[in-house]
MMTF fields as JSON, N, C-alpha, C and O atoms, coordinates in Angstrom:
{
  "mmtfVersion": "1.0.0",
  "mmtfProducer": "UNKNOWN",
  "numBonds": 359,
  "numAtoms": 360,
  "numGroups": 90,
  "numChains": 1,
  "numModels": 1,
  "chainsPerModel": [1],
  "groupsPerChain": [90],
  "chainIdList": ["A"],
  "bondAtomList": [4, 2, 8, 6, 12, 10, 16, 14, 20, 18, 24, 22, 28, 26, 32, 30, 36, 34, 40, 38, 44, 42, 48, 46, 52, 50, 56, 54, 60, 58, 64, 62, 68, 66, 72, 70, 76, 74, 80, 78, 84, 82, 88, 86, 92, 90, 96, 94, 100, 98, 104, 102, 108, 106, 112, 110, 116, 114, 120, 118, 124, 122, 128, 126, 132, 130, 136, 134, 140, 138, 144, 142, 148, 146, 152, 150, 156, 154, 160, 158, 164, 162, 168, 166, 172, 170, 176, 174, 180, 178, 184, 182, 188, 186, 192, 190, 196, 194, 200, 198, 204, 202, 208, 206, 212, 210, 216, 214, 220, 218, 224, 222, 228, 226, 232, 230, 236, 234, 240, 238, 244, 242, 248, 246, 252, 250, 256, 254, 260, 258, 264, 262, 268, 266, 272, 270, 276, 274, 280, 278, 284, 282, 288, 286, 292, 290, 296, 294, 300, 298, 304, 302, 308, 306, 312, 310, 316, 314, 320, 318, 324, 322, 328, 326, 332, 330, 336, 334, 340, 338, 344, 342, 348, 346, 352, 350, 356, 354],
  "bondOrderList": [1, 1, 1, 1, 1, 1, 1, 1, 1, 1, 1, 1, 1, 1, 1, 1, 1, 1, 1, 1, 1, 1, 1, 1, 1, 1, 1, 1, 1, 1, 1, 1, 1, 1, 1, 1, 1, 1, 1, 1, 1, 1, 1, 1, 1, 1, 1, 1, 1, 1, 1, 1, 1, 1, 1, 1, 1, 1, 1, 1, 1, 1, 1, 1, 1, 1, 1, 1, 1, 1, 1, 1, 1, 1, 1, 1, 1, 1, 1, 1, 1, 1, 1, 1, 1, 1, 1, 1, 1],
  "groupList": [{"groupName": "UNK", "atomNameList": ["N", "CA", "C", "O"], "elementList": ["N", "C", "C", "O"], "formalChargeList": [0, 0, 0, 0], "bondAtomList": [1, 0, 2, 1, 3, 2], "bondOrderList": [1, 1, 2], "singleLetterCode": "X", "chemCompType": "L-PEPTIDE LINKING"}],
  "groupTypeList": [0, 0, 0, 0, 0, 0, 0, 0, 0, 0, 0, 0, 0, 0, 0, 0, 0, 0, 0, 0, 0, 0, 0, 0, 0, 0, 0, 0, 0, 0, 0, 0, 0, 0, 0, 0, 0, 0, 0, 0, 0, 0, 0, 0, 0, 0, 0, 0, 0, 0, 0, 0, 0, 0, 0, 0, 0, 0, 0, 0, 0, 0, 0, 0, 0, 0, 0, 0, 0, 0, 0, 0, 0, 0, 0, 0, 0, 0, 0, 0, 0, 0, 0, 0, 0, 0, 0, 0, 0, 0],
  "groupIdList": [1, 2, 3, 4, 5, 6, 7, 8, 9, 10, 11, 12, 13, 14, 15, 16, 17, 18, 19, 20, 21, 22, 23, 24, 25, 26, 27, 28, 29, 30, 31, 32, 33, 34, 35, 36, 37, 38, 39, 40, 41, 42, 43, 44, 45, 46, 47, 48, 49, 50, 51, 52, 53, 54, 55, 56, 57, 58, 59, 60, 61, 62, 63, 64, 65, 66, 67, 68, 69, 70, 71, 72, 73, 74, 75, 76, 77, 78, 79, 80, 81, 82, 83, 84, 85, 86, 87, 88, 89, 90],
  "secStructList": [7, 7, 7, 7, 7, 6, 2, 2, 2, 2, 2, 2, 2, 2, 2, 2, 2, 2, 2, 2, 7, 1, 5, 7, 6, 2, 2, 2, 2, 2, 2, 2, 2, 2, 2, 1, 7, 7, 7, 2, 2, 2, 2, 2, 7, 5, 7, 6, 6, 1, 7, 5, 2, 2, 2, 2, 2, 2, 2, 2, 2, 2, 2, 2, 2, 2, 2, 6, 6, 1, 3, 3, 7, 1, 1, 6, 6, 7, 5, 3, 3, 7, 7, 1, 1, 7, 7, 7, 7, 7],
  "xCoordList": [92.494, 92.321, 93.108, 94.274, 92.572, 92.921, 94.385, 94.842, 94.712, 96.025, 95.103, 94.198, 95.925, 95.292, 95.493, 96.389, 94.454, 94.895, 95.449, 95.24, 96.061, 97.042, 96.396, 96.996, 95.117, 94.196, 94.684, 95.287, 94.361, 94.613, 96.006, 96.071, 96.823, 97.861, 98.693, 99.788, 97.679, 98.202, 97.357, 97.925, 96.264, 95.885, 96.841, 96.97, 97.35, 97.855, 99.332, 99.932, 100.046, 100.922, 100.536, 100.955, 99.776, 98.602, 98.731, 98.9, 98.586, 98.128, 99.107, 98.995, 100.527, 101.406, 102.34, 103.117, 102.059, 102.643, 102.213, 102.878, 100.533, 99.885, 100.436, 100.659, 100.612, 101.075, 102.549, 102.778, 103.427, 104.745, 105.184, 105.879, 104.686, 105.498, 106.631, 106.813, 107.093, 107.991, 109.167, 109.645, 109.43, 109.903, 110.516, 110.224, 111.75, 112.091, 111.429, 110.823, 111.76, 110.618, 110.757, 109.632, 111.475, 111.64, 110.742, 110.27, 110.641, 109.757, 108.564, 107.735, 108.064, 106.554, 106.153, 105.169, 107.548, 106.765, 106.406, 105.321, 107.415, 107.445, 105.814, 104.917, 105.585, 104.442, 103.255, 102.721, 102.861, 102.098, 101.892, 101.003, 102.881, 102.81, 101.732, 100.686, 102.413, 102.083, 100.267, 99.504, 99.804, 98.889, 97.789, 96.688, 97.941, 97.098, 97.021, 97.723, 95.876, 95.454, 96.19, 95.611, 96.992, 97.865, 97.607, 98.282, 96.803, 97.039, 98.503, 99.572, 98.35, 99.181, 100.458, 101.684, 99.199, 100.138, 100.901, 101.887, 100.475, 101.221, 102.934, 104.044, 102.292, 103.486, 104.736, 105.874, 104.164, 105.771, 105.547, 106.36, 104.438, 104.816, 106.06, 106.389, 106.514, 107.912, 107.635, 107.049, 108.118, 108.051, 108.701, 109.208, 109.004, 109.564, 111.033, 111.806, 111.316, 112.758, 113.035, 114.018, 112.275, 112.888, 112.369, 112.304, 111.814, 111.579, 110.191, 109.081, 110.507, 109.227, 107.819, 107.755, 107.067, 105.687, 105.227, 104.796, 105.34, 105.003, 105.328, 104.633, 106.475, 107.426, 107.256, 106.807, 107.446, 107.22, 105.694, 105.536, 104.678, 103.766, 103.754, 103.472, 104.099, 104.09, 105.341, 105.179, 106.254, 107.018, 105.754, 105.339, 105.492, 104.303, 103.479, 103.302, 103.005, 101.868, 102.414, 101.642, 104.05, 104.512, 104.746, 104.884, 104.795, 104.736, 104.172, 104.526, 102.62, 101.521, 101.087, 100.506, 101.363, 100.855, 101.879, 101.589, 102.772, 104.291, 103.728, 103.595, 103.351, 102.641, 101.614, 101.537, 100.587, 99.486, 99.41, 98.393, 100.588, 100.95, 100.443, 100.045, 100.622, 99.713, 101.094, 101.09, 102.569, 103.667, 104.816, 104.579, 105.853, 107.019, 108.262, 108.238, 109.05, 110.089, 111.722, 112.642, 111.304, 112.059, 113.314, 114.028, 113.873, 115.633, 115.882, 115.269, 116.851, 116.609, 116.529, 117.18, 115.888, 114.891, 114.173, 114.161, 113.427, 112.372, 111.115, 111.059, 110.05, 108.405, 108.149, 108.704, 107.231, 106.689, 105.146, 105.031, 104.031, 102.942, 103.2, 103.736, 102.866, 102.403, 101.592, 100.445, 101.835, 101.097, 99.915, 100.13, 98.553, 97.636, 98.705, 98.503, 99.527, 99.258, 101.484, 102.012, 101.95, 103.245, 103.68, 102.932, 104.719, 104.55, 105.238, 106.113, 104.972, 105.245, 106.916, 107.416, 107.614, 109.063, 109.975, 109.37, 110.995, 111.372, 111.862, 112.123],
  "yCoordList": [92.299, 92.715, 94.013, 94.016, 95.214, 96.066, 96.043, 95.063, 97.011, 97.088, 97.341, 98.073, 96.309, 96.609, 97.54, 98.326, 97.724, 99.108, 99.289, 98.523, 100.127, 100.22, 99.322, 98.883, 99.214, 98.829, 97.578, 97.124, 96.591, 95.606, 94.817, 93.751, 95.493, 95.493, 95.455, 94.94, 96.279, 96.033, 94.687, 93.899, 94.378, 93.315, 92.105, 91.251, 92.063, 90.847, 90.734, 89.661, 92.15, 92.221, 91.057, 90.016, 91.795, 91.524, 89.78, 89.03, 89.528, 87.79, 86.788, 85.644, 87.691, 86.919, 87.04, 86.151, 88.387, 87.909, 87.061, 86.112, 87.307, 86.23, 84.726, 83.842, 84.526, 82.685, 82.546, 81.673, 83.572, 83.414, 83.93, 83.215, 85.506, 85.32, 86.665, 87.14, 86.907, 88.021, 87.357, 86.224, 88.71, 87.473, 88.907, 90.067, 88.156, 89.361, 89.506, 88.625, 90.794, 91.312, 90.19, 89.705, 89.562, 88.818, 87.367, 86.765, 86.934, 85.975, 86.663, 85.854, 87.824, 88.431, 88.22, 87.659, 89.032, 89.359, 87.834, 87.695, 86.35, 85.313, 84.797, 84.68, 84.558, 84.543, 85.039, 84.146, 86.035, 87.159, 86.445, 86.183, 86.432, 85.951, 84.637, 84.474, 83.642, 82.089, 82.178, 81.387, 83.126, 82.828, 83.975, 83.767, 85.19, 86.228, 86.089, 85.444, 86.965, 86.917, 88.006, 89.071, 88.071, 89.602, 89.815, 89.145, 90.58, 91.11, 90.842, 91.066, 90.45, 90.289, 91.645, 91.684, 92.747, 93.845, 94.484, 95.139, 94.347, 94.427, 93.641, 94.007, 92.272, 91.595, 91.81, 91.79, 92.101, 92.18, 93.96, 94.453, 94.857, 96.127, 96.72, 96.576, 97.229, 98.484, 100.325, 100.985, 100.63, 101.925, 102.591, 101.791, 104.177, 104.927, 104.69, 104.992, 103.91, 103.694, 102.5, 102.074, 101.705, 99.926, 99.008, 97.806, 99.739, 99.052, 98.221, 98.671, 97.001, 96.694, 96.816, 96.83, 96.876, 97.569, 97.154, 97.771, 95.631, 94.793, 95.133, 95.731, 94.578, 95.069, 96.47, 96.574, 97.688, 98.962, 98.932, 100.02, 98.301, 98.342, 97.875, 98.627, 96.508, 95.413, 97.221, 97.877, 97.155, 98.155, 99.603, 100.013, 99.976, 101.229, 100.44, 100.983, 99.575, 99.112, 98.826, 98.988, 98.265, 98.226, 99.189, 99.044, 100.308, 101.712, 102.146, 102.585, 102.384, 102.664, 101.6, 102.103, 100.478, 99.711, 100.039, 99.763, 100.433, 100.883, 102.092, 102.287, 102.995, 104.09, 104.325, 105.088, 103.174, 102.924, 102.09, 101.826, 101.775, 100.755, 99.168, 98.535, 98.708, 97.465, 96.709, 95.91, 96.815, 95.905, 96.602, 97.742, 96.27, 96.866, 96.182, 95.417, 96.51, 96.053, 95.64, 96.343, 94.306, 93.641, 93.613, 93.738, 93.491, 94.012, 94.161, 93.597, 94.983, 95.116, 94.48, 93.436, 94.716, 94.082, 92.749, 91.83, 92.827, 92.124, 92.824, 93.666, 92.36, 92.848, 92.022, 90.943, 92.607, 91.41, 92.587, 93.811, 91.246, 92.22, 92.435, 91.562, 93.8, 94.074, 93.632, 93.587, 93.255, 92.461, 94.104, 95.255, 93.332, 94.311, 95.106, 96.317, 94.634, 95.141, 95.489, 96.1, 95.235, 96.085, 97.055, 97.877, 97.692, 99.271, 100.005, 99.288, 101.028, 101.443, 101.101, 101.149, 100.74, 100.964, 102.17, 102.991, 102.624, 103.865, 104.433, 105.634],
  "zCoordList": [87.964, 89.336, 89.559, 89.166, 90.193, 90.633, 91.787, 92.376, 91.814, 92.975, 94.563, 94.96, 95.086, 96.475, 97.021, 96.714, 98.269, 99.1, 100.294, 101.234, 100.345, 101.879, 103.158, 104.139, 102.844, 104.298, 104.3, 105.272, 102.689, 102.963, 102.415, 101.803, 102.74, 102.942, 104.326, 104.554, 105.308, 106.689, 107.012, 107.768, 106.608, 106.895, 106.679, 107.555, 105.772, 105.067, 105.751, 105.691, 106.565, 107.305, 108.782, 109.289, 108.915, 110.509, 110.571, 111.532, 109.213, 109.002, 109.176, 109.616, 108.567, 108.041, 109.631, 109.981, 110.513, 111.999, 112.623, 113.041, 112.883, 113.522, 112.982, 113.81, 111.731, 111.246, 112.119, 112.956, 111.727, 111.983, 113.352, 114.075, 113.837, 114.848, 114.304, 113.183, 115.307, 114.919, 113.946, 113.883, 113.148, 111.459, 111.023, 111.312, 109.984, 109.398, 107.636, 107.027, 107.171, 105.812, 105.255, 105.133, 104.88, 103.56, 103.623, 102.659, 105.322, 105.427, 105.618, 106.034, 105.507, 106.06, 104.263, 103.782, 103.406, 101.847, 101.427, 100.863, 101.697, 101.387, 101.969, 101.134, 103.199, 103.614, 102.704, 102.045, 102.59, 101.937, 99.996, 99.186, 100.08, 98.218, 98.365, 97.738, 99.536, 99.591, 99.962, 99.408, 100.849, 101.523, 101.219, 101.728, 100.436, 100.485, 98.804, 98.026, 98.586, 96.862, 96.472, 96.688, 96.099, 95.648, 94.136, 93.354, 93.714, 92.292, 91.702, 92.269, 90.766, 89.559, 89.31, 89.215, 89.277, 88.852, 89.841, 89.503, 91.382, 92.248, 92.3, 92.685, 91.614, 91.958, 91.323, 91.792, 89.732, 88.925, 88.547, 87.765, 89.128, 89.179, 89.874, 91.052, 89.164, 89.837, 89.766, 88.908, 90.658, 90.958, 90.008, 89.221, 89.61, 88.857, 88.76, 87.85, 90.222, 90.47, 90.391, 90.996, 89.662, 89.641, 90.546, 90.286, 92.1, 92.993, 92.95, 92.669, 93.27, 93.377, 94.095, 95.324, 93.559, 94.415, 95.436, 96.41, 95.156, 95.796, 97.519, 98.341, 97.633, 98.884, 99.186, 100.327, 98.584, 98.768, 99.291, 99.845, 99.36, 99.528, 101.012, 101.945, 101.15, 102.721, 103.882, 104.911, 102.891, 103.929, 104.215, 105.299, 103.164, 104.006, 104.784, 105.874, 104.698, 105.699, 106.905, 107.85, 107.295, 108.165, 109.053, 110.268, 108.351, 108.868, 109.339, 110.433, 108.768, 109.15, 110.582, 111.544, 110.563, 111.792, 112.619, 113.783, 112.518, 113.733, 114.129, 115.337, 113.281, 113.937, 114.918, 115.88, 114.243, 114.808, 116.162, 116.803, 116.416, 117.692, 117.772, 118.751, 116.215, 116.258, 116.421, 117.358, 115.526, 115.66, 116.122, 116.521, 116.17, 116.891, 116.196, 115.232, 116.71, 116.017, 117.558, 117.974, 117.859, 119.245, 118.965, 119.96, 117.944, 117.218, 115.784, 114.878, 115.686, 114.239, 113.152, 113.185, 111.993, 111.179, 111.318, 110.499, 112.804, 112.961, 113.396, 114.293, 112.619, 112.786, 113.964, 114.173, 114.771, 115.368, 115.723, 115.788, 115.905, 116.975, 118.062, 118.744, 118.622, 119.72, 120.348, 119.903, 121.329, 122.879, 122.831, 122.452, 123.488, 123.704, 125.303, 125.391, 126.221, 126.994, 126.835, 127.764, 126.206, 125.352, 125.56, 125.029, 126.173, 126.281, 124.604, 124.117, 123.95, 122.534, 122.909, 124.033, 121.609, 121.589, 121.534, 120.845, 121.873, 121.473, 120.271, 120.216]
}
């Protein structure tokens, strides 16, 4: 199996709030392993720097949806979704 793509990667972000609820990374990546099909090579792949891909991956997608105004972040290092009607965080 191929490495997934950023898209569905925010998806699998998207999934693992909706189950849980505003959560910090380690229960979103824990979530994500348990409940989404993650390629193999994602999982025990590492970056140039040791890091794992895996996580480097869930954190860009977190990004990209913080940008995009889909989740927010209610104190520090917690994800949570954004309410449709939410005002952006600062």
């Amino acid at each position: 199996m191929t490495a997934a793509s950023r898209q569905t990667y925010c998806k699998w972000v998207v999934n693992s709030l909706k189950a849980l609820g505003p959560s910090r990374p380690k229960a979103v990546y824990d979530w994500i392993r348990k409940n989404e099909p993650i390629p193999s090579a994602d999982l025990t792949g590492t970056t140039s720097d040791g890091e794992n891909l895996f996580e480097k991956n869930v954190r860009w997608a977190r990004f990209d949806l913080a940008k995009a105004g889909t989740i927010s972040s209610p104190s520090r290092g917690v994800w949570a979704l954004r309410s449709p009607s939410s005002p952006p965080s600062p």
